[in-house]
C-alpha positions in Angstrom: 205.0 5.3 -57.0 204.7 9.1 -56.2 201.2 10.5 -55.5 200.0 12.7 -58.4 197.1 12.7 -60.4 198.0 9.7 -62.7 198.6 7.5 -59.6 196.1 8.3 -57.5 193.5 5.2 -56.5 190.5 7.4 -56.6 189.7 9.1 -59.2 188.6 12.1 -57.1 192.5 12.6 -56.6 193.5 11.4 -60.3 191.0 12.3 -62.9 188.8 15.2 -61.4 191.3 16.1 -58.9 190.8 19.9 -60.7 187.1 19.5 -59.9 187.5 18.7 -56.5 190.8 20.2 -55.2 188.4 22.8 -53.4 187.3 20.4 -50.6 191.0 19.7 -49.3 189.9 22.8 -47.7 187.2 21.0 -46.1 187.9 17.1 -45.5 191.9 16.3 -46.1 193.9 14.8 -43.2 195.4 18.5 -43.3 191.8 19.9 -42.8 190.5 17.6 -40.0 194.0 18.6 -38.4 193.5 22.3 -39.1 189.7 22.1 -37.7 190.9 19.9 -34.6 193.6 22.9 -33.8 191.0 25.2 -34.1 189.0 23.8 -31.8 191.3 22.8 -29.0 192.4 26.8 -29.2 188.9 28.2 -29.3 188.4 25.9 -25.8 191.4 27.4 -24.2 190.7 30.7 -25.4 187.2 30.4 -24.0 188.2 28.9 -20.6 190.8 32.2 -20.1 187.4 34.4 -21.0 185.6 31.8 -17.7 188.5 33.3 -15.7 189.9 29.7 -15.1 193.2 31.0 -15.4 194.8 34.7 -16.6 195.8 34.3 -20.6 198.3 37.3 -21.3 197.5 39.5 -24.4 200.8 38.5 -26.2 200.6 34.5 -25.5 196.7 34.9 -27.0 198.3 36.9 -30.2 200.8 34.2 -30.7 197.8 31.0 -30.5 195.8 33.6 -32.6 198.9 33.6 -35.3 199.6 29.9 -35.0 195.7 29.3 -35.8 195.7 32.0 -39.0 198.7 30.7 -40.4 198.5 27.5 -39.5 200.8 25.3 -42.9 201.0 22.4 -43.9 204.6 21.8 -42.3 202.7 22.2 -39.1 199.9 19.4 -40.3 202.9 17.4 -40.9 205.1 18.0 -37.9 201.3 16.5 -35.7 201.5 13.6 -38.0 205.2 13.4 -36.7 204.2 13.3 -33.2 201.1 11.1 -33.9 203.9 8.6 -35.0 205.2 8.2 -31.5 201.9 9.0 -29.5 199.8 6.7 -31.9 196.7 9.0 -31.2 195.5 11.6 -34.1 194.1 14.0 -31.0 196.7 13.6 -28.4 199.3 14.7 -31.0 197.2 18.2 -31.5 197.2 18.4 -27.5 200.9 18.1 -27.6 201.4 20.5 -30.5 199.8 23.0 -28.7 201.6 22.4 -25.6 204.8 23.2 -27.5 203.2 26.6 -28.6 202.1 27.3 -25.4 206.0 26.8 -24.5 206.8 29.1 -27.4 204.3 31.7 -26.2 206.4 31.9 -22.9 203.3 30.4 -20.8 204.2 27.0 -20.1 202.4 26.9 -17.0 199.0 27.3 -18.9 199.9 23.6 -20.8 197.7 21.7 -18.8 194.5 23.6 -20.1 194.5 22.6 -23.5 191.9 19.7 -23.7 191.1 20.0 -20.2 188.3 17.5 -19.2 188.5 16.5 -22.7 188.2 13.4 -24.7 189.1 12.7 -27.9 185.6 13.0 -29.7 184.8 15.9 -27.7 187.4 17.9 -30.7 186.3 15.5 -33.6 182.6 15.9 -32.8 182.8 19.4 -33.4 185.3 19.7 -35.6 183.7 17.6 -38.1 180.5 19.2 -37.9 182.1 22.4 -38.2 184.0 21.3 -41.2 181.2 20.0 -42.8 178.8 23.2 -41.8 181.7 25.1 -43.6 181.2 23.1 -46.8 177.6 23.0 -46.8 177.5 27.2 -46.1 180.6 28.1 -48.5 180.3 25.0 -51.5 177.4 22.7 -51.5 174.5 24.7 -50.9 175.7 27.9 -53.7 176.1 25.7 -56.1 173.6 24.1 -56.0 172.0 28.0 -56.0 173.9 28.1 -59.0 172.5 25.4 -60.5 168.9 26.4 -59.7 169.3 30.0 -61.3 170.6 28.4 -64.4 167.7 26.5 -64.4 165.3 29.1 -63.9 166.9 31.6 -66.4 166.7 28.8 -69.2 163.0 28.1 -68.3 162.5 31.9 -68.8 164.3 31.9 -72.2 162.0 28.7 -73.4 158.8 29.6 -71.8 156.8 29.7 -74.8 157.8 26.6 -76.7 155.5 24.3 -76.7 156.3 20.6 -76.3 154.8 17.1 -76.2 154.4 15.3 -72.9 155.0 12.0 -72.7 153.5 9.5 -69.9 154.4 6.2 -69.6 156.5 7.0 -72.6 153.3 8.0 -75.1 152.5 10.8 -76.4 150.4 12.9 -73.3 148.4 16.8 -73.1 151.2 19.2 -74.6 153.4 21.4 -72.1 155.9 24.0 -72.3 160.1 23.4 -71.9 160.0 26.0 -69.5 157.1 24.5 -67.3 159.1 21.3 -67.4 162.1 23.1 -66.1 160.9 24.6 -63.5 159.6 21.5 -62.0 163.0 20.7 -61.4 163.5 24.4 -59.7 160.8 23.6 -57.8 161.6 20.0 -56.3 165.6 21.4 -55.7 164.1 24.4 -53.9 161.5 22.3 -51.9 164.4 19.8 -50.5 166.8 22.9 -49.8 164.6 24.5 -47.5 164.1 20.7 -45.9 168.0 20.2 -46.1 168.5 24.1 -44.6 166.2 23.5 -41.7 168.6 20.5 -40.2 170.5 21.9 -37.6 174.5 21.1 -37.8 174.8 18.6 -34.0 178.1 18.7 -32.2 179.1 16.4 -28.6 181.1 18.2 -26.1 181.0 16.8 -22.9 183.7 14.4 -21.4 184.3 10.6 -21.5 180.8 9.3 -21.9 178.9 12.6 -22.5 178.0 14.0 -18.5 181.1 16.1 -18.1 182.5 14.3 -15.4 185.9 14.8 -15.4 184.6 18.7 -15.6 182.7 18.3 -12.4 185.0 16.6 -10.1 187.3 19.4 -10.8 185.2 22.1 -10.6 182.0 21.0 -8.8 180.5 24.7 -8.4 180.7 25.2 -12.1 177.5 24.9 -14.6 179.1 22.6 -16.9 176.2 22.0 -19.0 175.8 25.5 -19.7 178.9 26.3 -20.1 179.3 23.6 -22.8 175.9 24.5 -24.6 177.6 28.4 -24.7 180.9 27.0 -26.2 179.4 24.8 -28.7 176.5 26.7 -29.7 177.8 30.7 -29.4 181.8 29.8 -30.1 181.7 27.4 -33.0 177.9 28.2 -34.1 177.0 24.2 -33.9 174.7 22.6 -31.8 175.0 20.9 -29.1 173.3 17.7 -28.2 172.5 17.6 -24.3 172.3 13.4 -23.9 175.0 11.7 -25.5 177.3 8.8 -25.2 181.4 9.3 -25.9 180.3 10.3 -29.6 177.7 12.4 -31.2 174.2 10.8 -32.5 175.3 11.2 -36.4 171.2 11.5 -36.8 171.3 15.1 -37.6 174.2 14.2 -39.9 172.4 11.2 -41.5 169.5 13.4 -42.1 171.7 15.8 -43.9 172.8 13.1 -45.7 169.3 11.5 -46.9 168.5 14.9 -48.0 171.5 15.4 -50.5 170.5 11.8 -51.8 166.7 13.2 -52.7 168.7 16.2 -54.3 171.1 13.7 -56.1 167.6 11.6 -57.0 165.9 14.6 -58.4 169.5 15.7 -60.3 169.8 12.3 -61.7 166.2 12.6 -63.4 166.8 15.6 -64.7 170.3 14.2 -66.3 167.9 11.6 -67.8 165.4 13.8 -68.6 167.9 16.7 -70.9 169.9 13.0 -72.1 166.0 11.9 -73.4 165.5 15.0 -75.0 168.7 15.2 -76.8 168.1 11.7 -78.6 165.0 12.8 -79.8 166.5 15.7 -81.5 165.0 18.4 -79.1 168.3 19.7 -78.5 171.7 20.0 -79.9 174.8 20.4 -78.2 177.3 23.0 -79.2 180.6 21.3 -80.1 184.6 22.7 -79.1 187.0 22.3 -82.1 189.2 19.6 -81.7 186.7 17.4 -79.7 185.7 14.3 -80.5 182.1 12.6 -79.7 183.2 9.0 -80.9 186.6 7.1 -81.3 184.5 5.2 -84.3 181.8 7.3 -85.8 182.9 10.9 -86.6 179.2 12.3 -87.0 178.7 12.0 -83.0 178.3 14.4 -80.7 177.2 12.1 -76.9 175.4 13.7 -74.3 178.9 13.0 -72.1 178.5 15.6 -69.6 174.7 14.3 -68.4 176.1 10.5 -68.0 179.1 11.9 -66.5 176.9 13.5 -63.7 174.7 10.8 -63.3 177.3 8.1 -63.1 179.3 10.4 -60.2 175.4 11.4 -58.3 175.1 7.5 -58.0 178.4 6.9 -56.6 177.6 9.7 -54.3 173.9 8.2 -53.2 175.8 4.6 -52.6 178.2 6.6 -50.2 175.8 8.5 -48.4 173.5 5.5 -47.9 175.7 3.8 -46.0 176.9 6.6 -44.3 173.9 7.4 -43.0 172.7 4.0 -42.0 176.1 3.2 -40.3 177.2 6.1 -38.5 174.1 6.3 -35.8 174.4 3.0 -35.0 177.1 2.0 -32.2 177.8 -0.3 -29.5 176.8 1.0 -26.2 178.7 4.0 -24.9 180.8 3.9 -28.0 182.5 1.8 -30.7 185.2 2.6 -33.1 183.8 2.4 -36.1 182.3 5.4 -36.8 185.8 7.2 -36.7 187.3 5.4 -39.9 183.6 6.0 -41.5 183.8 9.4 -40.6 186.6 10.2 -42.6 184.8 9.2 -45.5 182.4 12.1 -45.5 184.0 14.2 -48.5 184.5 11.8 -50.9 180.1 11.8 -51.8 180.6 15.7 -51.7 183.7 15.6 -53.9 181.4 13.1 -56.6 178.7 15.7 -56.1 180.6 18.4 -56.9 182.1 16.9 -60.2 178.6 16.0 -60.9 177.3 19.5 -60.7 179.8 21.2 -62.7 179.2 18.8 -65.4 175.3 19.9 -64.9 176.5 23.0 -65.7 178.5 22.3 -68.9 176.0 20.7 -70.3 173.1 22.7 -69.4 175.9 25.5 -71.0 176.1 23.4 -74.3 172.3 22.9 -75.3 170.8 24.7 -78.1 167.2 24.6 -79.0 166.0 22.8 -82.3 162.4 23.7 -81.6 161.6 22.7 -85.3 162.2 19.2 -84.2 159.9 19.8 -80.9 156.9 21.7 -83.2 157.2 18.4 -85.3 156.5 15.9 -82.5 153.5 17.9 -81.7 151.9 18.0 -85.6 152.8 14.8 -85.5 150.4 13.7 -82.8 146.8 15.6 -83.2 145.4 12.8 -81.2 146.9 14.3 -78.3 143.8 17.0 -78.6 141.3 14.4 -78.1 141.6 15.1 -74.2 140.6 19.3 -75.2 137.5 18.1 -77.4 136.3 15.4 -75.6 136.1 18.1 -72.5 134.3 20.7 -74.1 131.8 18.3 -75.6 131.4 17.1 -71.9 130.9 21.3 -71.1 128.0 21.1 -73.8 126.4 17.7 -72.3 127.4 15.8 -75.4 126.2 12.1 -75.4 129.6 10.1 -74.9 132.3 12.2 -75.6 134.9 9.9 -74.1 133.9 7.1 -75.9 133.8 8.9 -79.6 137.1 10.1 -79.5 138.6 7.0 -77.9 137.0 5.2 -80.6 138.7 7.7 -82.7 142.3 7.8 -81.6 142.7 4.8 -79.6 145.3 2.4 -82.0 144.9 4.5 -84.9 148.4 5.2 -86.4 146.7 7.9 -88.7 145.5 11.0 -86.8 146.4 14.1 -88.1 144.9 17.3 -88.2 142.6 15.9 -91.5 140.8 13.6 -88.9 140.5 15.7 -85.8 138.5 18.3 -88.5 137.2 15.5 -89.8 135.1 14.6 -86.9 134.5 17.3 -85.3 132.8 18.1 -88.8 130.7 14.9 -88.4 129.4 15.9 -85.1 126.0 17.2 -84.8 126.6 20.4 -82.7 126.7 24.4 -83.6 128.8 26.0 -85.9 130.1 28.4 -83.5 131.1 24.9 -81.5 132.5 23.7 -84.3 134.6 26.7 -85.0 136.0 26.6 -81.3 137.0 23.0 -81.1 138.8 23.7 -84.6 140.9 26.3 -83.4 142.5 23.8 -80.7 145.9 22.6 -82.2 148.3 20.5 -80.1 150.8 23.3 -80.0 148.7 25.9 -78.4 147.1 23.2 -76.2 149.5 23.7 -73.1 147.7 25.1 -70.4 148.0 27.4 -67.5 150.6 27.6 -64.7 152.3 30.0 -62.4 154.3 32.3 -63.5 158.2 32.5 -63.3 
């Protein structure tokens, strides 16, 4: 069966494929190829620049060109030549050499992935690929997400709203208080996820540059490697390593999208909550339909759609970051078929967050249903009255209004005037606990 949308395994490729089409960009077989070219060329180019050998102007123009406009057919014709080589690498190496025979340099061949080994090109170009996804995809939309956020906690910073802890009714807030706390935490972790630096391995066989050495004893290798990796490609590089890179860095990048996909998920459960109890409506599309069974319905779709895809992403990521820093001695293989796993958590994530989005997009207010919760629950004032009477050294405060409230199905406003009538304090007292209401009971915080 032909690969299209409808017969793709995954539905990353099949159903969302418009979602995550982006990230082909990023972590396709024609990416990692694209990245590994890059690579191998900017490690030529820099060795000409070492004066290890003259590069003339119009052979560098022509590697420049085959790097800029680098196709698919060109992906493809590697693949060809990773069919007879068996090695994804080695086929790159040999594709270059035929540009470099194109280019009218052929003498020049044997300084494409000189001292090289293999994970020398995949260690940074999967770093690289996945800096480039993080700078240019992840990280704005998640910027995206956050100033959605924060504009809708403007627009409902005055409603009051109930609190609920442990599921009961709690002190009153404000929808736009609650809001931000989910700017905040997103915020807290992007700083956390921003400060990890993006590792790459460059050095030889087993990491000391020995093939590098033997051929060119005089030369500082390790510097010369740290300028490469660190100036050229803008990664860094790790100055101890075996064949392959640590993956730490990388699993730490990895447990932080997790606590962003944690805090996502509770506010997915959060919005989902407060749509079943009527705080929000959704605006409906004509020609939609909420329910194959009951006509009337309109499902929070877009919220369980994000959560279901941010949990397939967190079970990816956990093992990804549990497996890849572990490895046998100098290096085994099993970090490479991993490794080319490391788009398809990104890819859930970013179906996830555009769902975020459509659904944060379709919400509208029904703050009559949120001013009826609170009327409905005076008691939750008992915390305000039993504080002031603490203020005015009141005998027991606690215990009269637990007395009060605690199990009684029946507190309204009636009874909180009620008792506070009963109470033998001042007028002027009196007056100021009466004016408490649960709605206007919400308390201070920053502002945003």
């Amino acid at each position: 069966m032909e690969l299209t949308a409808l017969s793709a395994i995954s539905p990353v490729d099949g159903r969302y494929r418009k979602q995550a089409a982006h990230l082909d960009n990023y972590f396709s077989e024609y990416a990692l190829i694209r990245y590994r070219v890059l690579v191998e060329i900017e490690y030529f180019f820099f060795l000409a620049g070492k004066k290890f050998f003259k590069l003339p102007q119009k052979a560098r123009l022509h590697l420049q060109k085959v790097l800029e406009q680098f196709s698919m057919e060109d992906a493809q014709h590697i693949k060809e030549i990773e069919a007879i080589t068996n090695h994804d690498v080695k086929a790159v190496e040999y594709f270059l050499k035929e540009q470099l025979d194109k280019a009218g340099i052929p003498e020049l061949k044997e300084w494409i992935h000189f001292g090289l080994t293999s994970q020398d090109i995949n260690n940074t170009s999967i770093p690289l690929s996945w800096k480039h996804c993080m700078e240019h995809e992840y990280l704005p939309a998640l910027v995206n997400l956050q100033h959605t956020l924060t504009q809708l906690a403007k627009q409902w910073k005055t409603v009051s709203m109930l609190a609920r802890t442990h599921g009961q009714p709690a002190s009153p807030t404000s929808l736009g208080k609650e809001i931000m706390v989910f700017v905040e935490r997103i915020s807290n972790q992007v700083a956390l996820f921003s400060a990890i630096p993006y590792a790459a391995k460059f050095g030889g066989a087993t990491g000391n540059f020995n093939a590098h050495h033997v051929a060119f004893p005089k030369k500082n290798w390790v510097s010369l490697g740290n300028e490469f990796v660190d100036q050229t490609l803008g990664l860094q590089r790790m100055q101890f390593t075996t064949q392959i890179e640590h993956y730490d860095n990388l699993a730490a990048h990895f447990d932080a999208i997790k606590r962003i996909n944690n805090i996502l998920v509770d506010l997915c459960r959060d919005i989902w909550t407060y749509i079943s109890m009527d705080y929000f409506k959704q605006r409906t599309k004509k020609g939609e339909v909420g329910s194959s069974a009951m006509p009337h319905k309109v499902n929070p779709i877009d919220f369980e759609n994000a959560e279901g895809n941010l949990g397939i992403a967190n079970a990816l990521l956990e093992h990804l970051s549990a497996k890849l820093p572990v490895s046998r001695l100098q290096r085994d293989l099993t970090d490479s078929t991993v490794l080319r796993n490391i788009g398809v958590p990104v890819a859930h994530i970013t179906i996830a967050l555009k769902s975020l989005e459509k659904g944060l997009g379709k919400l509208v207010l029904n703050e009559a249903a949120l001013q009826q919760d609170l009327e409905n629950n005076w008691a939750v004032v008992a915390e305000a009255i039993q504080t002031i009477l603490r203020r005015e050294n009141y005998p027991n405060p606690y215990e009269a209004l637990k007395d009060l409230t605690r199990g009684n199905a029946k507190i309204d406003k009636k009874a909180i005037h009620s008792f506070i009538a009963s109470l033998k304090i001042s007028a002027e007292l009196k007056k100021e606990l009466k004016e408490i209401t649960p709605s206007g009971y919400t308390g201070v915080h920053p502002s945003f």
